[in-house]
Steps between C-alpha positions, in 0.01 A plus 500: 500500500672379818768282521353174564283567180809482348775292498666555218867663455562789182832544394471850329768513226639821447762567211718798539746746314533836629177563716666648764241751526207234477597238696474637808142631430385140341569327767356704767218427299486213499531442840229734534261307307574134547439526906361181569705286270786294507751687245838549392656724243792361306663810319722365202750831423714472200790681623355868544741768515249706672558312864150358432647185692634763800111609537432137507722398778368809724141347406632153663601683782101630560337211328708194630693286218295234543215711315735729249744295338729661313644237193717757274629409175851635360328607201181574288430161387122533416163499612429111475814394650458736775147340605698106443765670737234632742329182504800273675475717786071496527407333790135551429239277327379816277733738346379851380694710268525853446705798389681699777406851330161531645323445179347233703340601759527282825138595625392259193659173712222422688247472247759287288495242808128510590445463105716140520362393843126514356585386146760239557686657178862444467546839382409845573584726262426892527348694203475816406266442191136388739248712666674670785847423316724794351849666432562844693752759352498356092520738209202377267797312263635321781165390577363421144851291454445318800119394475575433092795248599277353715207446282733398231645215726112453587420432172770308390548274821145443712665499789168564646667767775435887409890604603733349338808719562425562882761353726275565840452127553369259757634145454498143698915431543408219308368602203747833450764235532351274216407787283801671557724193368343533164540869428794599298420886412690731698395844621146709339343162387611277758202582716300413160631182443416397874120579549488359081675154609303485851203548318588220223595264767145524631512663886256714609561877404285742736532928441491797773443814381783764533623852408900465384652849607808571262822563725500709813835566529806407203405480119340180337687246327270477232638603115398488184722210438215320773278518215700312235577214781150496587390415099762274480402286866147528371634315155689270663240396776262465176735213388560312843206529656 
């Protein structure tokens, strides 16, 4: 896909706190991957004691800050309001989000964009629950708990999108920013409530098949209090939506 194929900007979207050791590696890859593209990575870091933001400044240095821009954040403030914070600085007309721990693999970006330039869709969203999807490096429970949330919310919501909780997303700027200013959930489910309340307000959903790796380097933020938040989103997204 050349450039003149192609005139669209992505501003990739890439929440932060304490990845020194996968930030560096991320967006290497990315570069890597998104050659003929016009991209920039916004990294949102909540304050990481680590010196994630020092790795990010040395990345400016190779990169140029006009495609790393680092937007730090005193504090971890959340998910959502990391992405609302990430999106004031997108110059882009699509914005892609996606975790900095290499779960999501940046080899996946180009079939996200070639997905919305045939389809028109507003969103792309990755999933790990199609033919050629999957999760690498899951225990059976972590697995079971994941696919039964999912069919739960499937059940109870017809969202008509396979992954619910995925947060490897395509978007147009313009829809993230009107689905974004209805969501009210904060961390686990927020990524629920979005593709739930894009999908009620009627824009076009497309899926890409991917495999989610669970954390290269660092330890998931996952608990078992996820769980109990999840159930009680899923309730509450019953009710408003």
């Amino acid at each position: 896909m050349g450039k003149n194929e192609n005139k669209n900007k992505y501003s990739i979207i890439v929440p932060t706190y304490n990845e020194r050791l996968n930030i560096a590696l991320i967006v290497y890859l990315i570069f890597k991957h998104l050659r003929d593209v016009d991209f920039e990575v916004i990294i949102v870091d909540d304050g990481s004691p680590d010196g994630t933001q020092d790795i990010v400044i040395q990345l400016q240095k190779v990169y140029g800050q006009d495609r790393i821009l680092l937007r730090p954040r005193p504090k971890k403030l959340g998910l959502g309001t990391a992405y609302i914070h990430g999106l004031k600085h997108a110059s882009g007309n699509f914005v892609v989000i996606m975790d900095a721990d290499l779960s999501h693999h940046p080899k996946y970006l180009p079939s996200f964009i070639k997905k919305q330039l045939e389809t028109g869709a507003s969103i792309v969203t990755g999933t790990r629950y199609v033919k050629g999807g999957g999760v690498h490096g899951w225990n059976l429970m972590r697995k079971l708990t994941s696919r039964g949330a999912n069919v739960l919310a499937q059940t109870l919501l017809w969202p008509g999108v396979s992954d619910l909780t995925g947060s490897f997303r395509l978007y147009k700027k313009s829809v993230l920013e009107d689905v974004i200013s209805s969501c009210v959930s904060k961390g686990y489910v927020f990524q629920m409530e979005m593709i739930v309340r894009a999908s009620r307000k009627g824009y076009h959903i497309e899926e890409v098949p991917i495999t989610f790796v669970d954390r290269v380097y660092g330890s998931s933020k996952l608990g078992g209090s996820e769980i109990v938040e999840y159930l009680k989103g899923l309730a509450y997204l019953l009710v408003t939506t």
